[in-house]
VEXKOLVO-595854 format. One record per residue: residue in three letters; x, z, y of N, C-alpha, C, O in turn. Coordinates in steps of 0.2 Angstrom, whole numbers, always signed. Atoms other than C-alpha are relative to their C-alpha. Layout:
REM VEXKOLVO-595854
NODE resn  n_c1  n_c3  n_c2 ca_c1 ca_c3 ca_c2  c_c1  c_c3  c_c2  o_c1  o_c3  o_c2
NODE  ALA     X     Z     Y     X     Z     Y     X     Z     Y     X     Z     Y
...
//
This chain:
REM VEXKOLVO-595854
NODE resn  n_c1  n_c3  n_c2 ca_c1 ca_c3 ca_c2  c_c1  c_c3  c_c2  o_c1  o_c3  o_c2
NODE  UNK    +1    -3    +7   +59   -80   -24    -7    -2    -2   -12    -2    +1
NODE  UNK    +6    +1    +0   +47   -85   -35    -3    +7    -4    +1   +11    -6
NODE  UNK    +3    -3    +4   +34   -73   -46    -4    -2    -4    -9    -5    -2
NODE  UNK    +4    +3    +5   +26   -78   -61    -7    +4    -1    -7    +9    -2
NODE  UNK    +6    -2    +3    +7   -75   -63    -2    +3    -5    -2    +0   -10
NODE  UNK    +3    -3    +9    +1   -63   -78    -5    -3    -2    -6    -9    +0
NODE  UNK    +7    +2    +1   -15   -64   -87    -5    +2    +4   -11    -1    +3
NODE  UNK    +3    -3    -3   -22   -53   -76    -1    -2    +8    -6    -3   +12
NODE  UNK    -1    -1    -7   -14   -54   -61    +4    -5    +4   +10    -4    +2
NODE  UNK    -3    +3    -3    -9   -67   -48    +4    +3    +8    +2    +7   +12
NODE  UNK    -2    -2    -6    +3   -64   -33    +3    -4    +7    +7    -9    +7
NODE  UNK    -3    +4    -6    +7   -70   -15    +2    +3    +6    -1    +8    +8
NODE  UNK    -3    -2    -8   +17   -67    +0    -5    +2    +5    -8    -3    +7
NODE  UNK    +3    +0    -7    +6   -59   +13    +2    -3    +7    +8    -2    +8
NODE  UNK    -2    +1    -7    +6   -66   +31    -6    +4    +5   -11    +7    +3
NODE  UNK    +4    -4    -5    -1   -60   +47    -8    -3    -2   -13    +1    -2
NODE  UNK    +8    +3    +2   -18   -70   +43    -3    +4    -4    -9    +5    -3
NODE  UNK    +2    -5    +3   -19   -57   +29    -3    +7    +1    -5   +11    -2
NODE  UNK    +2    -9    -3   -23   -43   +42    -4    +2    -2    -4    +8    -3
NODE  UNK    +6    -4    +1   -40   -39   +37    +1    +2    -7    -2    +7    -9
NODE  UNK    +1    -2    +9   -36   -38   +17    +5    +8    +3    +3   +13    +0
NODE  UNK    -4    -7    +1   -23   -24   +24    -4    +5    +4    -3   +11    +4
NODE  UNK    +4    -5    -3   -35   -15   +35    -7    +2    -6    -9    +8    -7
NODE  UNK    +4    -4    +5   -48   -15   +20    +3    +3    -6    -1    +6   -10
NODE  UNK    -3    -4    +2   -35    -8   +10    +1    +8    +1    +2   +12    -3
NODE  UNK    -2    -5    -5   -32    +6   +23    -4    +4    +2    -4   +10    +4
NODE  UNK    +8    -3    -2   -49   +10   +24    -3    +7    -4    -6   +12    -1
NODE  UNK    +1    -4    +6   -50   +21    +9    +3    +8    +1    +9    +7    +2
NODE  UNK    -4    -5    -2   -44   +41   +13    +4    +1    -7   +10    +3    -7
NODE  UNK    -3    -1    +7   -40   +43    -5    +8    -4    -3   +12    -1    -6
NODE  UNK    -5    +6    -2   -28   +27    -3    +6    +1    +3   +11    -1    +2
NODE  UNK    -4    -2    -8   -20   +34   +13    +2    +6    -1    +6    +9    +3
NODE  UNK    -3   -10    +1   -18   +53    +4    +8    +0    +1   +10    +5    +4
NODE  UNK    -5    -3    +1    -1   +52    +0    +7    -3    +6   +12    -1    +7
NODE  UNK    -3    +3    -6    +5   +40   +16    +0    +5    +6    +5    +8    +7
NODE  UNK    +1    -3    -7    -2   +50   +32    -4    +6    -2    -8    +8    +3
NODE  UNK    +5    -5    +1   -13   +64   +25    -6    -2    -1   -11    +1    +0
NODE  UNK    +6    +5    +2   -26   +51   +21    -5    -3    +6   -10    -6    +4
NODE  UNK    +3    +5    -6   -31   +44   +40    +1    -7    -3    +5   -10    -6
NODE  UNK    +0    +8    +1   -36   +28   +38    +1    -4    +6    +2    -1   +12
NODE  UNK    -3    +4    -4   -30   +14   +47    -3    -5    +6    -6    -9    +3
NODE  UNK    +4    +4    -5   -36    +5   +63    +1    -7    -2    +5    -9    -6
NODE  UNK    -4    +6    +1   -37   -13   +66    +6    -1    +4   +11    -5    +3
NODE  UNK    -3    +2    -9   -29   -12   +83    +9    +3    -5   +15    +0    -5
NODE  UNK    -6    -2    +3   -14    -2   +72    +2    -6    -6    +8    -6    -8
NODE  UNK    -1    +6    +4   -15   -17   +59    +3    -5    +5    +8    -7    +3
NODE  UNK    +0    +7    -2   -14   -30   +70    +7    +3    +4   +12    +0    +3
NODE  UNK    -6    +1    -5    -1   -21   +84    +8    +4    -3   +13    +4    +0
NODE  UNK    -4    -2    +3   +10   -11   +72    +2    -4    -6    +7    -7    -7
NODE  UNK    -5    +3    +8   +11   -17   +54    +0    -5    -3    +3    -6    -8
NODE  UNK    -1    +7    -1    +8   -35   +58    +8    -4    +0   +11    -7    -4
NODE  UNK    -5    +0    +0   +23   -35   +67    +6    +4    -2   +11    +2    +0
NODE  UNK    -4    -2    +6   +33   -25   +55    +1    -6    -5    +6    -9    -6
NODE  UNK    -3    +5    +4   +30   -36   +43    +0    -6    -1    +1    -9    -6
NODE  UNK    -6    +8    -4   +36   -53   +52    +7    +2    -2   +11    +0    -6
NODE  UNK    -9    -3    +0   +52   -43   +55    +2    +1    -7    +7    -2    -8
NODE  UNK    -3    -1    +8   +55   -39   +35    -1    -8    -5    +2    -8   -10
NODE  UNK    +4    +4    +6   +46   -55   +26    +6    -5    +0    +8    -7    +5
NODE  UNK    -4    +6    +1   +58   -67   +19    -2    -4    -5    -3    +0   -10
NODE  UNK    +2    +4    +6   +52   -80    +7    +5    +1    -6    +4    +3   -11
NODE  UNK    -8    +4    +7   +70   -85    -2    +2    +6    +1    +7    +5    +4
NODE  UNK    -4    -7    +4   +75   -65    -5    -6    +2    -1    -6    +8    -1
NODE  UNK    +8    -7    +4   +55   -60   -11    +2    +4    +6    +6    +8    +4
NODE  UNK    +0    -4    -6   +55   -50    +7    -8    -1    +0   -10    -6    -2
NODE  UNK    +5    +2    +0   +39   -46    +9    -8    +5    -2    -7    +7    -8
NODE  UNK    +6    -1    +6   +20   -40    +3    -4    -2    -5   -10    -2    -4
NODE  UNK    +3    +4    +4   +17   -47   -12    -8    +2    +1   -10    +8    +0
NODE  UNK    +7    -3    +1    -2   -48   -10    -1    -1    -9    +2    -5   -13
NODE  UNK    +2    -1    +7   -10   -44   -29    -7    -1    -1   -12    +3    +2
NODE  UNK    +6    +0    -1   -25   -52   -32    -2    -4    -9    +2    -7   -12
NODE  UNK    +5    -2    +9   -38   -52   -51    +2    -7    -1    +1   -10    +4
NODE  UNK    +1    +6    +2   -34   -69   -59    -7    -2    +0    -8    -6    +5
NODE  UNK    +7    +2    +4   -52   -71   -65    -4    -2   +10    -6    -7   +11
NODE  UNK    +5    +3    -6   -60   -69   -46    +3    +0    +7    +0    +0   +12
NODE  UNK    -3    -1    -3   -46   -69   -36    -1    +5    +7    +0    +3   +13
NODE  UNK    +3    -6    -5   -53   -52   -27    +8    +2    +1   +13    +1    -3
NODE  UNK    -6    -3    -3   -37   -43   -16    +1    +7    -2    -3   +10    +1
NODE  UNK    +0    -4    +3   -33   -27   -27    +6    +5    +4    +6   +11    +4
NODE  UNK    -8    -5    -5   -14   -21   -14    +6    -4    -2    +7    -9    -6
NODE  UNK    -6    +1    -2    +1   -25   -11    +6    +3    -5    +6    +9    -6
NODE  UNK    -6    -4    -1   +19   -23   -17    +5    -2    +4    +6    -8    +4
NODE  UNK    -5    +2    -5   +32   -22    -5    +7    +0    -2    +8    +5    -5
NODE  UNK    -6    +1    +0   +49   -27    -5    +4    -1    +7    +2    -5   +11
NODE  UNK    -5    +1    -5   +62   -26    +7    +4    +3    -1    +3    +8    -5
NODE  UNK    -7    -4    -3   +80   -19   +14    -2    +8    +0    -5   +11    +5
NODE  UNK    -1    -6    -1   +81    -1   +10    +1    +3    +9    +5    +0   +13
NODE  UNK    +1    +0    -7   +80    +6   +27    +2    -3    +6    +6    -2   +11
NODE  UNK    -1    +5    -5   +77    -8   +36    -1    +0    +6    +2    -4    +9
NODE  UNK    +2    -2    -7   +70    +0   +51    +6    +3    +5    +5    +3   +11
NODE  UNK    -5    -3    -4   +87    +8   +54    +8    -2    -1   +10    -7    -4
NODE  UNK    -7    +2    +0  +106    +9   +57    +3    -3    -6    +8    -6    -7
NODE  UNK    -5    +1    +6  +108   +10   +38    -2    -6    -4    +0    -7   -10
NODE  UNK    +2    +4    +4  +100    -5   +33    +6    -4    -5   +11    -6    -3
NODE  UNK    -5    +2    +4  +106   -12   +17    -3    -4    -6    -6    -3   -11
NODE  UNK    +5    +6    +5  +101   -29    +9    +1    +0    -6    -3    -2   -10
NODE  UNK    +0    +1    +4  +109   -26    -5    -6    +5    -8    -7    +5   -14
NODE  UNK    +5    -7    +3   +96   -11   -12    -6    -3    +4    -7    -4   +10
NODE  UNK    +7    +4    -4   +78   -18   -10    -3    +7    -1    -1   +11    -5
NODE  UNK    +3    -5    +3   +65    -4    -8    -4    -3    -3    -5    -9    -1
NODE  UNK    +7    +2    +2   +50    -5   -19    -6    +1    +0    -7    +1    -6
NODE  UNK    +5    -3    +0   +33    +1   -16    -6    -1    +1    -8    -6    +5
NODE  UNK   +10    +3    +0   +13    -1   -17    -6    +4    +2    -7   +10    +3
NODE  UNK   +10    -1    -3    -5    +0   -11    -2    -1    -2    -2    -7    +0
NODE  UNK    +5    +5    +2   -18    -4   -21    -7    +7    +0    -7   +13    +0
NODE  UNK    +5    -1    -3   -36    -2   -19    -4    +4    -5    -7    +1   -10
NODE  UNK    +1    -5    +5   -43   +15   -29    -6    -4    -4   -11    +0    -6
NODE  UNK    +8    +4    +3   -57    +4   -37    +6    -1    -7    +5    +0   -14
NODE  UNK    -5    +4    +7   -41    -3   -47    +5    +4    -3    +8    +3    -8
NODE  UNK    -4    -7    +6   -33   +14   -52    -2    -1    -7    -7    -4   -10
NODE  UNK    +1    +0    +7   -29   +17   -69    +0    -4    -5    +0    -2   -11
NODE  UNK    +1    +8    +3   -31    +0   -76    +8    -2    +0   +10    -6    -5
NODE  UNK    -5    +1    +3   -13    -1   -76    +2   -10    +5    +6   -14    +2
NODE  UNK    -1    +5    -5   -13   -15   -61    +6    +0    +3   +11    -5    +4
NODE  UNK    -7    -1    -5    +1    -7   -50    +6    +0    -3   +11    -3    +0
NODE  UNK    -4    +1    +3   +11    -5   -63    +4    -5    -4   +10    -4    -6
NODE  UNK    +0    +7    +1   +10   -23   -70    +3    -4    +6    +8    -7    +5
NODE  UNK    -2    +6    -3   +12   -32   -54    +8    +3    +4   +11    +0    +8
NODE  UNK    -4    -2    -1   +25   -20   -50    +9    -1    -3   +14    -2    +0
NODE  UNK    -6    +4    +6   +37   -24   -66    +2    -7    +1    +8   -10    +1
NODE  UNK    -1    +8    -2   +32   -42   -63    +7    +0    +6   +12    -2    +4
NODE  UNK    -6    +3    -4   +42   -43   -46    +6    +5    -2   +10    +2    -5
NODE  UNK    -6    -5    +4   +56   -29   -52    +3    -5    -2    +7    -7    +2
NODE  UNK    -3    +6    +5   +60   -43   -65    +1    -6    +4    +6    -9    +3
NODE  UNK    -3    +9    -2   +59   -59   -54    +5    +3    +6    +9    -1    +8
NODE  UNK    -4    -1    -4   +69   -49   -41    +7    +0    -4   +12    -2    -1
NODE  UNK    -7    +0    +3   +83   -46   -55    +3    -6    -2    +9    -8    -1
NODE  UNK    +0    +8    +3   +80   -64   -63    +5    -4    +6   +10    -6    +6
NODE  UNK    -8    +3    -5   +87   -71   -44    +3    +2    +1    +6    -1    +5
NODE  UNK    -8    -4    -3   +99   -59   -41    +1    +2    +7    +7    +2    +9
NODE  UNK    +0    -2    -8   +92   -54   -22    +3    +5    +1    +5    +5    +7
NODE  UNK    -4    -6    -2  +100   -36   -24    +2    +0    -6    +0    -3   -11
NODE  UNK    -3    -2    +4  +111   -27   -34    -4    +8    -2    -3   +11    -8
NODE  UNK    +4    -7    +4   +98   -10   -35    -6    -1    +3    -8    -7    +6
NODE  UNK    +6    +1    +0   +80    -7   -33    -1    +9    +2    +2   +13    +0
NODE  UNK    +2    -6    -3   +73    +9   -24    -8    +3    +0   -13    +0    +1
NODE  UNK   +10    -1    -2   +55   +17   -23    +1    +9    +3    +5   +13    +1
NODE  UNK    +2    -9    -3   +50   +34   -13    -7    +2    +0   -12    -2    +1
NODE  UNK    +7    -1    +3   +36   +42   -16    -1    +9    +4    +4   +13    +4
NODE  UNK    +2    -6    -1   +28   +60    -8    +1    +3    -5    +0    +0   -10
NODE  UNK    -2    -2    +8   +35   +71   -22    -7    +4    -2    -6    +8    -6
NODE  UNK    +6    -3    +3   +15   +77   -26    -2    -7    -2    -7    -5    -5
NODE  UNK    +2    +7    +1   +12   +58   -29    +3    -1    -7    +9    -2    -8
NODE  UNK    -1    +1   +10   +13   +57   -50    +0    -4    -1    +5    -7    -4
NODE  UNK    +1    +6    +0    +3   +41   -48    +6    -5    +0    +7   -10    -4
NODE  UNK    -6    +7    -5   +18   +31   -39    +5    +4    -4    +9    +0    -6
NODE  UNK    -6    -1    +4   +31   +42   -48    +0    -1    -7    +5    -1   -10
NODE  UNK    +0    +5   +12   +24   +35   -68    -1    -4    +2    -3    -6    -3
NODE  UNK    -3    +7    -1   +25   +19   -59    +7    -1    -3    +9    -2    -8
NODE  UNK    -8    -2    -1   +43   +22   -54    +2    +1    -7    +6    -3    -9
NODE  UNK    -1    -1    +8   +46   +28   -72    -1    -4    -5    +3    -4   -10
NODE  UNK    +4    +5    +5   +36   +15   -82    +6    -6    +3    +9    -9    -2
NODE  UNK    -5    +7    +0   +48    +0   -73    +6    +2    +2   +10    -1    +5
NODE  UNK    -8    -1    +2   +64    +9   -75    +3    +1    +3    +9    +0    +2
NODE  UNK    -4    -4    -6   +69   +17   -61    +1    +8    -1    -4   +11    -2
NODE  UNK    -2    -7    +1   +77   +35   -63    +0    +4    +8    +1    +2   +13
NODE  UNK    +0    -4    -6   +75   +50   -51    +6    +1    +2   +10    +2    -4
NODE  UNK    -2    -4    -1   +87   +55   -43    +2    +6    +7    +8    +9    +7
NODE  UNK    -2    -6    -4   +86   +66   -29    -9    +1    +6   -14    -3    +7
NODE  UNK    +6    -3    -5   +73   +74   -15    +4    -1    +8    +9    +2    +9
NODE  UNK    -2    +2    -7   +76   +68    +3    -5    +1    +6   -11    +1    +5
NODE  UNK    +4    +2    -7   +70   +66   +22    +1    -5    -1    +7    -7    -3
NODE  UNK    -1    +8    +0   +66   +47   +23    +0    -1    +7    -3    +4    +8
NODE  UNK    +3    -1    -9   +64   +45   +43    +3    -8    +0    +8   -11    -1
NODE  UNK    +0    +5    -5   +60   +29   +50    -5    -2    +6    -9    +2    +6
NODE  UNK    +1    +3    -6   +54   +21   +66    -9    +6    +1   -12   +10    +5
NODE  UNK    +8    -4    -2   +36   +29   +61    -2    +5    -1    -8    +7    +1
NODE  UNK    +2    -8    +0   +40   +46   +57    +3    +1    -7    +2    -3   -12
NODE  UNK    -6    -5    +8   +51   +57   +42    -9    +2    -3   -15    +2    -1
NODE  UNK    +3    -4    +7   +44   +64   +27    +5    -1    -6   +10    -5    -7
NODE  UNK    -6    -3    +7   +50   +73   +11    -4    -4    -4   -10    -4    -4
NODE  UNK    +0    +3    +5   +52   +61    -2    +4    +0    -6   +10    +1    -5
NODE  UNK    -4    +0    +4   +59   +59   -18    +1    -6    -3    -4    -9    -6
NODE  UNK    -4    +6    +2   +71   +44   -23    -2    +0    -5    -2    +5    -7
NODE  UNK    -4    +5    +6   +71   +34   -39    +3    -7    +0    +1   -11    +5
NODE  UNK    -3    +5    -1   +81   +19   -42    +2    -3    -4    -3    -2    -7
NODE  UNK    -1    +4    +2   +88    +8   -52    +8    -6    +0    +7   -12    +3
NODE  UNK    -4    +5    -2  +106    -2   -52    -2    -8    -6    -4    -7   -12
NODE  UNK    +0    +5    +3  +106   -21   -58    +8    +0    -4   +13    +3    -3
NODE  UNK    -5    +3    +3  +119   -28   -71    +2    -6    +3    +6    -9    +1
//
């Protein structure tokens, strides 16, 4: 799957080589508030946890993956959005429903970046027709990440336990079906 570049903003598939841009990601408590209570992330948990996670998820030709999100102008690393199989990690996994969801670096709050390169893949995911819906979960105190969610067209519909491999939490669903 490809992604078209904005004016702003360029995107690329993360690989494990990219570990350290996700450990300076992780770094931030403010970044980490709404994932784990805002602990920041090791390397040694970069490198032997979410490395290999995200081997196991990345697909090129179905957009799987971290799209890394980096400045046109200085191409500085701003976060990620991810894409993959709705509970990929478990029994229910279901390619036909991608989740969708992001991390970007509080420098870049507010500017209206997440929400850009967010819509960006949303759109090339429907353009190739990789699924037929679009998922995002969010900490139901997380606003930020829920007027994303709303800005590229995703509707609420309900409050859940998400539980995968790394540990549950109350989250609330928006989603989205394709035509």
């Amino acid at each position: 799957m490809k992604v078209n570049q904005t004016n702003r903003l360029k995107y690329r598939l993360l690989t494990p080589d990219d570990a350290h841009l996700l450990f300076q990601l992780d770094q931030n408590p403010a970044v980490m508030q709404f994932i784990n209570g805002g602990k920041v992330t090791s390397q040694e948990d970069i490198d032997s946890i979410f490395i290999p996670r995200l081997k196991q998820f990345s697909n090129s030709d179905s957009g799987w993956g971290l799209w890394g999100c980096f400045l046109q102008q200085s191409n500085d690393f701003i976060g990620w959005i991810l894409v993959r199989p709705m509970d990929f990690f478990t029994e229910k996994r279901d390619d036909s429903n991608l989740e969708i969801g992001w991390r970007f670096m509080q420098a870049s709050w507010g500017k209206g970046y997440a929400t850009e390169a967010a819509k960006q893949i949303a759109d090339a995911i429907a353009e190739h027709k990789v699924a037929t819906k679009l998922t995002a979960l969010a900490h139901p105190d997380n606003q930020g990440s829920i007027n994303i969610m709303k800005k590229i067209g995703l509707e609420y519909r309900t409050k859940a336990i998400h539980t995968e491999p790394l540990g549950s939490a109350e989250v609330v669903v928006y989603d989205k079906s394709f035509d």
